[in-house]
N, C-alpha and C positions, 0 to 999 in steps of 0.2 A: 285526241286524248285517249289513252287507253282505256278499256273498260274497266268493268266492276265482277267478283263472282264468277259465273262460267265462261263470261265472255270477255276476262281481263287480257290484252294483248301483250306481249314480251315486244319491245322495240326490238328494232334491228340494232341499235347499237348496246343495247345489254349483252344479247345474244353475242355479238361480237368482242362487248369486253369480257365476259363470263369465259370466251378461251383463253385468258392469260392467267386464269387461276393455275395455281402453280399444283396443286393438288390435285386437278384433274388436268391438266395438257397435255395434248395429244403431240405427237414431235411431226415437225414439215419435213416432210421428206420426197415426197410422192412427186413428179414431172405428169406433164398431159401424157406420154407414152407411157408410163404406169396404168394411167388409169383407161387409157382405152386395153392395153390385156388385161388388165381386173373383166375391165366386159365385155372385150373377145371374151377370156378364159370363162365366163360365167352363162352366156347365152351359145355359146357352140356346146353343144353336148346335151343337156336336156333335149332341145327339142330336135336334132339331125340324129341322135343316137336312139333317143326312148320314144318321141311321139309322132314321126313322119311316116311312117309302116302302120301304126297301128291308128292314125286318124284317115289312114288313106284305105282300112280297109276295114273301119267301123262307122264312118262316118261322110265325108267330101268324095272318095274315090281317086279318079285321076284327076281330078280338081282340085287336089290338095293346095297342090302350086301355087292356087288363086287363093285358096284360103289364105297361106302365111305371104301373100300380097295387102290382103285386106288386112290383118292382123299390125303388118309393117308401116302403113299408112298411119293407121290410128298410133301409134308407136311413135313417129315422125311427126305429129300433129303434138303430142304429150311431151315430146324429148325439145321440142321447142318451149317449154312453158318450163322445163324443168331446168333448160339451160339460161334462162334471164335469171332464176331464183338463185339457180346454183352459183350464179357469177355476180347475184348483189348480195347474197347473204352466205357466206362462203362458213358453213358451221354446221357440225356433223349435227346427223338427222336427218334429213333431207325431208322428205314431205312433210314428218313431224312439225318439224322447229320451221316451215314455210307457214304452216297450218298455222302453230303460235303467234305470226306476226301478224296475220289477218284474219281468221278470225277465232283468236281466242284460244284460252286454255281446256275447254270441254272438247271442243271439235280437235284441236292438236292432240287430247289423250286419245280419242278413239282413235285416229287417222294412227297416232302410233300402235296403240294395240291391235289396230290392223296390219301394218305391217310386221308386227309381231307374230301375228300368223302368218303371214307372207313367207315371210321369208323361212321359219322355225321348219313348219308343214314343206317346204320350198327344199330346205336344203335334207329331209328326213325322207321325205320323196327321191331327190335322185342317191342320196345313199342305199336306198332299196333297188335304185336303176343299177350302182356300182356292183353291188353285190350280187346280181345276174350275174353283170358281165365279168365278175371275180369269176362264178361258178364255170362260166364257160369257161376261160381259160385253165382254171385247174382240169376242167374235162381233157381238156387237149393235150394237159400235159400228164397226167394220171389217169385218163379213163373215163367212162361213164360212171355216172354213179357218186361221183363226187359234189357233193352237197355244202352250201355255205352256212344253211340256216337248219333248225332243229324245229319240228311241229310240237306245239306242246299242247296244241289241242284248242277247241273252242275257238278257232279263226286266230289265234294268235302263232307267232313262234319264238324265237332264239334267232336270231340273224347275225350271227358272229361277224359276218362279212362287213354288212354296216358298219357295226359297233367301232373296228378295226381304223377303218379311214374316219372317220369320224374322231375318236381317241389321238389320234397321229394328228390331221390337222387342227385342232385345238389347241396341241403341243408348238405346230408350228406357227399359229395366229398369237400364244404368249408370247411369244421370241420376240417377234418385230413387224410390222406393217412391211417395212419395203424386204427383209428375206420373204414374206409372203409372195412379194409380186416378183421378186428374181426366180421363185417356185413356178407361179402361174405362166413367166414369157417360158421359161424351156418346156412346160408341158402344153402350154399353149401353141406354140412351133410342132410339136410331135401330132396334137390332133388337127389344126391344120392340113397337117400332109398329107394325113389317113382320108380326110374330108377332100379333099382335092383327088387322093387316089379312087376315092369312091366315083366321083365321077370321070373324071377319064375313062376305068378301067369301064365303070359300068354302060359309059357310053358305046360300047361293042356287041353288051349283050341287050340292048332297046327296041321292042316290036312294037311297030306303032300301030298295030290291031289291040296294044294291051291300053292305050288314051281312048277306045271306043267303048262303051258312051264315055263324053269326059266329064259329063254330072249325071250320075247313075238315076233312075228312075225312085222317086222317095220310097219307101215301106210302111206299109200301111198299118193302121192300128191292128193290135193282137200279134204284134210280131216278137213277143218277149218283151216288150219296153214298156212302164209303167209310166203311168201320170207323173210324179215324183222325179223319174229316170230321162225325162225327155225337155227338151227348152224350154225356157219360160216363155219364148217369142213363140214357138210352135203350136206349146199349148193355149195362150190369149189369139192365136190365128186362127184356131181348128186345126192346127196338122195334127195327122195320125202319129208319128213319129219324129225325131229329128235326125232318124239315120238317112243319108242318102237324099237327094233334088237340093233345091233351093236349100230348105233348114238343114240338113245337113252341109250343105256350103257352112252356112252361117256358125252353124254350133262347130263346126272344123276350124274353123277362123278364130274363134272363141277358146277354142282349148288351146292350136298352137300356141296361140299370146302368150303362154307360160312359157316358150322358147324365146321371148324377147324381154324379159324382165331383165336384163344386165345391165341397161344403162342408167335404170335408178338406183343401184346399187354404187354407181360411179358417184351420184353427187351427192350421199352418205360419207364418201371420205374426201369431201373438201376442203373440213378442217388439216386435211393432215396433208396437204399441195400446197408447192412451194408460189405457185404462181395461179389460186384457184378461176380470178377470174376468167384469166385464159386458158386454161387448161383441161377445166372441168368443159366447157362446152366442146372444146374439141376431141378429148374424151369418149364425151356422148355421143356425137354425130358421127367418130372415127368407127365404134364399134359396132351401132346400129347399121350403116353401110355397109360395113364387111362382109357381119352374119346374114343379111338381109342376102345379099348376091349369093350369099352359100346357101342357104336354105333354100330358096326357089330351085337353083343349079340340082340340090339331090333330092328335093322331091320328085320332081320333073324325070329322072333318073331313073329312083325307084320303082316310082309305079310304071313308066315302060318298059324296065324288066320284068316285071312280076303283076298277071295279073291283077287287080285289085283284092279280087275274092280269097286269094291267097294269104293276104295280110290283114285279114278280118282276125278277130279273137277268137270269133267260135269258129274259124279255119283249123283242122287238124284237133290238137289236143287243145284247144281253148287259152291256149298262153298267148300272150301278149306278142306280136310278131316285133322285128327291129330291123336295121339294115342287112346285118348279117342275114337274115333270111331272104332277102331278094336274090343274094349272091348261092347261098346254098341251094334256091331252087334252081339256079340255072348250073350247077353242079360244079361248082367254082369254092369250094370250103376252103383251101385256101387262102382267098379272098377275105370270107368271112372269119376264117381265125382272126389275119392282119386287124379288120375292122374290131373285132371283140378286144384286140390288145388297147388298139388308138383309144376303142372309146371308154375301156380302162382307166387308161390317163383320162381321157379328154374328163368326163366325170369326178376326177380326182377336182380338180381346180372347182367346179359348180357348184359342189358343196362346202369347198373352203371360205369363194365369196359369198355365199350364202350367209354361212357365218358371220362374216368378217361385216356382212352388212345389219344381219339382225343387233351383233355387240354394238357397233356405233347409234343404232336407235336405242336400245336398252341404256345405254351411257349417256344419251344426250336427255333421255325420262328423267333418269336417275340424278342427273346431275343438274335441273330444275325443282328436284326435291320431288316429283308426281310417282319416282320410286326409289328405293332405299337409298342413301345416298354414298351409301360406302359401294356403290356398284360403279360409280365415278370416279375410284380413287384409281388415280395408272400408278404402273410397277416406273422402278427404276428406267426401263426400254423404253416407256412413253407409251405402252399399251396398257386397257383399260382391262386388266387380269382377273380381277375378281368377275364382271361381267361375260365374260372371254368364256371361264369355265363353268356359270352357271346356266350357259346357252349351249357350251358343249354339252351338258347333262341332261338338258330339255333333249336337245337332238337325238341324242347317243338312243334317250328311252323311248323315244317317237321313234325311231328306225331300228332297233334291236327289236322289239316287241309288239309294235302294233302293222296290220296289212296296209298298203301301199294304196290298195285302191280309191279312186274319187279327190288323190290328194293333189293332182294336177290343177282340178276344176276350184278346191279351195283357194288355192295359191292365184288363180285368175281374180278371184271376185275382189279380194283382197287391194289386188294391184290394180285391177282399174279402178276403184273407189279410191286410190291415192292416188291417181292421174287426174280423175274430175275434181277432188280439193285443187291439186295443185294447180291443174289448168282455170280456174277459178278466181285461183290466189294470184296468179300475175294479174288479171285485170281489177282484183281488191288493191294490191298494193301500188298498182297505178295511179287510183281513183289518192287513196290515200298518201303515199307518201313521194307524189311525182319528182322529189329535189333529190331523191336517192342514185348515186351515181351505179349508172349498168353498166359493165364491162360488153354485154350483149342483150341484146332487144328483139322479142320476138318481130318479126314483120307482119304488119297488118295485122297487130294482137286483137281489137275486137272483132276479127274473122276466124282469125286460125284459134284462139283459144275457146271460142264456143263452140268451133266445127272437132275440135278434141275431147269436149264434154260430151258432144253426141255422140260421136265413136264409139266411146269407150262406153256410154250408155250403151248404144247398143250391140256393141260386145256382152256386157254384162247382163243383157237379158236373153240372148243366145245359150247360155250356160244354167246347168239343170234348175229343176224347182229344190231337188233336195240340196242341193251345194246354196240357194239362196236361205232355205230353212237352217242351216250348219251355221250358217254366216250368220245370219239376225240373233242364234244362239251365242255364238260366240261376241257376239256387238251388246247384247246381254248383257251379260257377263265382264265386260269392261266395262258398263257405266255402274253397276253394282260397285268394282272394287276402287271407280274412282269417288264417288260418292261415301264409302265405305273406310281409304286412306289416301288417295294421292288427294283430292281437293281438301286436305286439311295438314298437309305438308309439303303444300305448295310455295318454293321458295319465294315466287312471284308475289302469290299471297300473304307472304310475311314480311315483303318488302311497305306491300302497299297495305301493311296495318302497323309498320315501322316497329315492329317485333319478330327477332329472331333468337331463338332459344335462347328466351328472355333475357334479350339486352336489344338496344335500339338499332336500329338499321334506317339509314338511309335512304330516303324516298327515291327509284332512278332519276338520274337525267333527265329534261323532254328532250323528246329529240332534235336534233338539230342536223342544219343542210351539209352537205359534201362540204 
């Protein structure tokens, strides 16, 4: 029976007849090959472009490789729990509206206003990655000295570069879901190539005096790194730091993870696959494999071209080092133009899905009633427009105007805390509604899905104290504004007082078998 209050649950078959509302449907259009480039296109490029150089030489070292192994693991442990849900409850939202069906509507708001920052903070992060790699290439083609962003002082700036792609794909996420993903295969195909050229070519310039040590010796307290700045696992053990040995393995493995968020952005647009329950999981497993074999391929790369110490931060002028700089040191610029182009593109697409994933949770809140509900209404195209561009504006003002840093580590706490609901929620909906037909079944679920809570726990204690302080703020602040408007414009909750803007409403359904 469903609950009462914070813990009232949304059946799976509401959820599923609540998409034939004709006011908010979404249009099928999407195939499984769609959606695994939605998550190719969305996890190649964060993390091979922006954080394999600089977790290799602030953090792991030549270990990197192991890190985004451990990171992959927990990923593949999570991407199983994601793919039973996403193939019995095929309706956008993904952890969200999983969360609704087991336990409840309090736990389903925050899990979404988490992903809210997930993704928001997710996709205004690599728009400040594009906007580098915009500056370098104007560099090449005009000069030194060509700037994308304007300082306006007090740690803020003007980032016009951001602003730019960001503006454009907002344009192109109104249009249509699938010209989206006909966008994402041909840029998807172009970074690819660049990521395959990276290692071949870089396979020529590899000294394997540069994998010695291949877990660096840790750094001892008073090294620049504050209580606050260092792991939570490191600080509850006594380490002095989390740069470098063991805790930096661990905190390495912890940030990658932000390179493997694309395949929960896949079963966000379930609703809109023509064939979700087969689709969606092959989706997931399609794009996690792929990236997985490429990220190991050019870390492994990297760092044996380029000593480690080179791609530290405080190396040279303290900037953020990338792939393009393993190739410049070995005096191959070249090289590094070609890559500054790819990852160009390749970053174009990561912040599209980004988007494209934060609008489908804001539209599935919304169209529950837990937020405004005209952010559920789709245009004539079958996209949810209104929601579309007031997430383009969140974006636009998070990457035009506020600094980039620490926003990697947000984006981690976020998405493992919607991995341990979700990996949670297949064994709730087990326990609860076992006549529910799966399209796909985890194997040996009470194994694999509690050895996925631990993971990603301990993932998520790997990652700063201040990134856990940001998050308990921000988790704040969502029970404030659910308490505040959405538990009192809860369609759910209007159902089950058989009032809705004051006319009767229909108690749902109970549920009933396949």
């Amino acid at each position: 029976m469903p609950g009462t209050g914070l813990w009232r649950t949304k059946s799976i078959e509401q959820s599923i007849s609540d998409t034939d509302d004709p006011e908010t449907k979404l249009r099928r259009n999407l195939s499984a090959w769609d959606l695994t480039v939605f998550g190719v296109a969305v996890v190649i490029g964060a993390g091979i472009f922006t954080l394999t150089a600089r977790t290799a030489g602030d953090f792991a070292g030549p270990s990197v490789s192991v890190a985004f192994v451990i990171a992959a693991i927990a990923c593949a442990l999570a991407a199983l729990c994601y793919a039973e849900f996403a193939s019995t409850v095929p309706v956008a939202g993904s952890a969200y509206t999983f969360s609704y069906a087991t336990f409840g509507e309090f736990m389903a708001w925050i899990i979404g206003w988490d992903l809210i920052l997930e993704l928001a903070v997710g996709a205004a992060a690599v728009a400040k990655g594009w906007s580098s790699y915009l500056q370098t290439v104007l560099e090449y083609i005009f000069g030194k000295g060509t700037k994308t962003s304007i300082d306006l002082g007090g740690g803020f700036g003007f980032d016009w570069g951001a602003l730019i792609v960001v503006l454009a794909l907002v344009t192109l996420l109104v249009i249509g879901t699938k010209l989206s993903s006909r966008f994402s295969m041909v840029i998807t195909g172009i970074k690819v190539a660049v990521v395959l050229f990276v290692v071949i070519l870089g396979i020529f310039y590899i000294k394997s005096s540069n994998y010695t040590p291949f877990i660096p010796e840790g750094k001892p307290a008073g090294s620049g790194e504050s209580g606050v700045d260092q792991s939570l696992f490191s600080l509850i053990a006594g380490g002095g730091s989390s740069s470098f040995g063991i805790f930096g393995l661990l905190a390495g493995a912890s940030i990658v993870f932000f390179a493997f968020i694309g395949f929960d952005i896949v079963a966000t647009t379930a609703e809109e696959t023509r064939n979700p329950q087969r689709a969606v999981p092959r989706g997931i497993f399609g794009s996690l494999a792929i990236v997985t074999v490429l990220y190991v391929a050019v870390s492994l790369v990297v760092v044996g071209m380029t000593p480690y110490t080179d791609l530290s931060t405080s190396a040279g002028d303290g900037s953020h080092k990338t792939l393009a700089t393993a190739f410049s040191a070995n005096g191959v610029d070249w090289a590094a133009n070609v890559i500054s182009f790819g990852a160009l593109a390749g970053l174009t697409t990561v912040v599209m899905v980004l988007m494209l994933g934060q609008v489908r949770i804001i539209f599935a809140m919304s169209r529950d009633g837990l937020m405004p509900r005209s952010l559920a209404k789709t245009s004539d195209r079958g996209t949810p427009k209104r929601a579309t561009l007031v997430v383009g504006g969140l974006v636009a003002a998070g990457a035009t105007f506020f600094p980039a840093d620490k926003l990697e580590e947000m984006v981690n706490v976020g998405t493992l805390f919607a991995f341990i609901l979700v990996s949670a929620g297949v064994l709730v909906l087990r326990k609860t509604r076992p006549d529910l037909t799966r399209a796909f079944r985890v194997p040996a679920v009470w194994v694999i899905a509690p050895l996925a809570i631990l993971a990603c726990l301990w993932l998520m204690l790997n990652l700063t104290v201040l990134t856990w302080l940001r998050f308990v703020v921000w988790m704040v602040i969502g029970v404030v504004i659910y308490f505040a408007y959405s538990r009192r414009h809860s369609l759910l909750g209007k159902r089950q007082a058989g009032v809705e803007k004051g006319g009767v409403v229909a108690e749902p359904a109970p549920p009933v078998a396949d």
